[in-house]
C-alpha positions as CSV (number, residue, x, y, z in Angstrom):
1,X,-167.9,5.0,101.2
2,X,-169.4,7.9,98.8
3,X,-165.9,8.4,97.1
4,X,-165.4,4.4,96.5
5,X,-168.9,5.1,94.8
6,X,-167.7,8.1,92.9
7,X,-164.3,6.4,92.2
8,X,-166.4,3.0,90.8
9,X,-169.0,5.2,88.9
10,X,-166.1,7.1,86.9
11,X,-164.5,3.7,86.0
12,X,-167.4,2.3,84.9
13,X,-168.5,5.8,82.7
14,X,-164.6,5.4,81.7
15,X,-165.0,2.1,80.6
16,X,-167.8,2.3,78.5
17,X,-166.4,5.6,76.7
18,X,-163.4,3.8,75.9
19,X,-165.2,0.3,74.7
20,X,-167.7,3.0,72.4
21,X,-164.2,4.6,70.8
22,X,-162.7,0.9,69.8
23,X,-166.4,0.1,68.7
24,X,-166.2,3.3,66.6
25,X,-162.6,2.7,65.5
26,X,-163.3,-0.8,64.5
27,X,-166.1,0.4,62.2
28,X,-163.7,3.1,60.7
29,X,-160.8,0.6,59.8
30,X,-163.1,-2.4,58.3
31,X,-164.4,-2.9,54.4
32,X,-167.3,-4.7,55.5
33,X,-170.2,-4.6,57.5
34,X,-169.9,-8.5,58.7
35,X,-166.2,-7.9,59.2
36,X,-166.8,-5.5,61.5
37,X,-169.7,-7.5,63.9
38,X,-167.0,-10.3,63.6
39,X,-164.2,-8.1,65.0
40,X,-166.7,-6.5,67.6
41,X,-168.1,-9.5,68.8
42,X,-164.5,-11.1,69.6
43,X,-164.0,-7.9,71.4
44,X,-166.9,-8.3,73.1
45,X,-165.6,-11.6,74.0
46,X,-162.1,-10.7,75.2
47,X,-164.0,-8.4,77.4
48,X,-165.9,-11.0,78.9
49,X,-163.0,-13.1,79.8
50,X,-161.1,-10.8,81.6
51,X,-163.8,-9.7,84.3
52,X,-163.4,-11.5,87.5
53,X,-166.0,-14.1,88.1
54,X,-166.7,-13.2,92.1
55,X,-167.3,-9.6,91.2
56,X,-165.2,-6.3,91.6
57,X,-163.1,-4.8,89.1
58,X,-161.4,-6.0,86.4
59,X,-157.3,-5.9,86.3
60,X,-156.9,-6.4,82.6
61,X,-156.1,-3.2,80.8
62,X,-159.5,-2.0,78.4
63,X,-158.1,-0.1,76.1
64,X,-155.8,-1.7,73.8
């Protein structure tokens, strides 16, 4: 049980590190500010989507 919790709390740290780089990427590669909440927010969305609704883990890749 206490390495499913391990294994579950390094996916989740992985997760977030890897939605904070995109977040950071996606205010690198746009001109302006609005641009950017747009692209982060339909991010945010895709996101969203692709967790399963009865709970668990997600099988849709994060990173893209």
């Amino acid at each position: 049980m206490d390495e499913e919790m391990n294994t579950s709390k390094l996916l989740v740290e992985i997760t977030e590190e890897n939605q904070t780089r995109k977040i950071l990427e996606i205010l690198n590669e746009c001109e302006t500010l609005e641009e950017a909440k747009e692209k982060i927010k339909a991010l945010r969305n895709r996101k969203t989507r692709s967790l399963p609704e009865e709970g668990g883990l997600a099988t849709a890749p994060l990173a893209t």
